[in-house]
C-alpha positions as CSV (number, residue, x, y, z in Angstrom):
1,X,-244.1,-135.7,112.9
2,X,-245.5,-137.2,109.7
3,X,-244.6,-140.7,108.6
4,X,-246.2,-142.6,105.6
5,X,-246.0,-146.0,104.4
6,X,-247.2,-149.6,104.5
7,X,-248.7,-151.1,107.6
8,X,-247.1,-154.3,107.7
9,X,-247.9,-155.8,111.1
10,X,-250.7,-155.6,113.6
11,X,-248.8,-156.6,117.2
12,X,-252.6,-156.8,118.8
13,X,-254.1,-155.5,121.8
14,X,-252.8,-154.9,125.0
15,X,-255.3,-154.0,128.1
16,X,-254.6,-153.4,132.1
17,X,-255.3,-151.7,134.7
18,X,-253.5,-148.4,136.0
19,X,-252.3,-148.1,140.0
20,X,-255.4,-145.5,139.5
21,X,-257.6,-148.2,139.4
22,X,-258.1,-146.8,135.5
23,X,-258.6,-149.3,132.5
24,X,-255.9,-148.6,129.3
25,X,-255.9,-149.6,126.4
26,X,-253.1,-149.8,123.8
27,X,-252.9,-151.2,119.9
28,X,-249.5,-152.0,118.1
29,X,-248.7,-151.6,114.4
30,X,-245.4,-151.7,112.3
31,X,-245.5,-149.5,109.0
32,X,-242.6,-149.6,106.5
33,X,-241.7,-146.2,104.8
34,X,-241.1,-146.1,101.3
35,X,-238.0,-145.6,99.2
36,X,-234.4,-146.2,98.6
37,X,-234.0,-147.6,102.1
38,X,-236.9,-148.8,103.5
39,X,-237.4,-148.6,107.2
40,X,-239.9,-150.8,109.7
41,X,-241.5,-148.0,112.4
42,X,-243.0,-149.8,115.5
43,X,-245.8,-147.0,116.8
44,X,-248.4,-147.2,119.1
45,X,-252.1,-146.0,119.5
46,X,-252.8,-145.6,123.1
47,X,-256.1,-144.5,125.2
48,X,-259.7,-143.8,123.5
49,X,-258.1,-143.3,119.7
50,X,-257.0,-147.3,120.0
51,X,-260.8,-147.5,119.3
52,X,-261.2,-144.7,116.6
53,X,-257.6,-145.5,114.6
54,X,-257.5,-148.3,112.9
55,X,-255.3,-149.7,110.3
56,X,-255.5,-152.8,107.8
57,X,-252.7,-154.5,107.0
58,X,-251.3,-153.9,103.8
59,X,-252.7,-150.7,103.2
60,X,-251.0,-147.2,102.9
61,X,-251.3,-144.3,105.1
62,X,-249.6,-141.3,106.5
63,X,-249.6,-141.6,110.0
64,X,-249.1,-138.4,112.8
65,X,-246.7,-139.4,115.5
66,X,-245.3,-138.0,118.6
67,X,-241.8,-139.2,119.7
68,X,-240.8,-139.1,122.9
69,X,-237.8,-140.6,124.7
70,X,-237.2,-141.3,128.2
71,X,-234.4,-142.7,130.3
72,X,-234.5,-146.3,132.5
73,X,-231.7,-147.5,134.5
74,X,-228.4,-145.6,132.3
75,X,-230.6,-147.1,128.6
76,X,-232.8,-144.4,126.7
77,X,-236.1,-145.5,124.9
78,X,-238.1,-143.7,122.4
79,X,-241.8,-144.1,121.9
80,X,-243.7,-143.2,118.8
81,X,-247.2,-142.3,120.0
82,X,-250.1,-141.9,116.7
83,X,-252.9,-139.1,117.2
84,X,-254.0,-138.8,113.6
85,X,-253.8,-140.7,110.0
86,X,-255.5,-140.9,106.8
87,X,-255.0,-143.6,104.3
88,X,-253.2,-142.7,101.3
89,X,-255.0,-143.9,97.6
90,X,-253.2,-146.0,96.2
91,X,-250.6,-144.7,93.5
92,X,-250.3,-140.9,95.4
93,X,-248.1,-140.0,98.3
94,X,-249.0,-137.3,101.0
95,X,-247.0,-134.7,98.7
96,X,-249.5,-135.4,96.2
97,X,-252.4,-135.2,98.3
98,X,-251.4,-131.7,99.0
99,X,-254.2,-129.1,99.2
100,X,-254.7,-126.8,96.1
101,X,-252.0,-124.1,95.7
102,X,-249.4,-125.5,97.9
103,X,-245.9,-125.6,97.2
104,X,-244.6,-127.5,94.9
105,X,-242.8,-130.5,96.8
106,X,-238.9,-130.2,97.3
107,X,-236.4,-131.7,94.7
108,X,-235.4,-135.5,95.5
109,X,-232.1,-135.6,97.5
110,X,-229.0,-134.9,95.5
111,X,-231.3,-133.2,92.7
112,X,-230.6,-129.6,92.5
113,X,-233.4,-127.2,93.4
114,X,-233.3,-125.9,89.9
115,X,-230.3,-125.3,86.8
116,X,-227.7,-122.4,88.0
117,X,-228.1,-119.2,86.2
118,X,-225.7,-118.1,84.1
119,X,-225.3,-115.5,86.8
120,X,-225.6,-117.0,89.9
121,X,-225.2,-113.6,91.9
122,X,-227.6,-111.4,89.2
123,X,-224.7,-109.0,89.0
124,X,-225.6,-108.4,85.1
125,X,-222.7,-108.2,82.7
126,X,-222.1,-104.7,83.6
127,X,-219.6,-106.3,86.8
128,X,-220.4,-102.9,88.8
129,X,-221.6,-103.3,92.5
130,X,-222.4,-101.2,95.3
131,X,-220.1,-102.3,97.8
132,X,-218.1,-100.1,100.0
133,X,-215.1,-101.4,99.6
């Protein structure tokens, strides 16, 4: 899962030791997404790529998540789990990042995908078909 925006918070460092007797490391960051309705995504960077990930605050990036829920006494909790980003330049999004020849992104929501032809069904003006019945 992709998600791209703004990071606006580092929550810091959290350290410990597992039942394993195995160190772990984990960073926090908050990113707001873009648009109409902006929304604030808490994710976290656990294990050895807390040390190769890093974001700055106030910067832009597209960010590669896993989500994963789990259940704890009757409540359910969802985790959002980075493995990957790259910071986007400022004025593009990811769409525009795209590799060469890639589709061209989808309309905006609401927008038609493109004008209705005159004959939606391409049934030409002679009205004749081929259906059985």
């Amino acid at each position: 899962m992709e998600i791209e925006g703004i990071i606006i918070s580092d929550l810091g460092v959290t350290e410990g030791v597992s039942k394993a007797g195995r160190n772990w490391k984990k960073k926090e960051y908050v990113l707001e997404t873009a648009g109409v309705y902006p929304r604030k995504v808490k994710f976290t960077v656990f294990g050895d790529k807390a040390d190769t990930l890093t974001f700055k605050v106030g910067t832009s990036y597209q960010v590669s998540v896993d989500a994963e829920s789990r259940e704890f006494n009757g409540r359910w909790y969802t985790d959002l789990t980075a493995y990957a980003s790259h910071e986007i330049q400022a004025g593009q999004s990811a769409a525009q990042q795209a590799p060469m020849g890639a589709s061209e992104p989808a309309p905006a929501f609401g927008q038609p995908a493109s004008p209705m032809s005159p004959d939606p069904l391409g049934m030409g003006s002679d009205n004749t078909d081929d259906l059985p019945f």
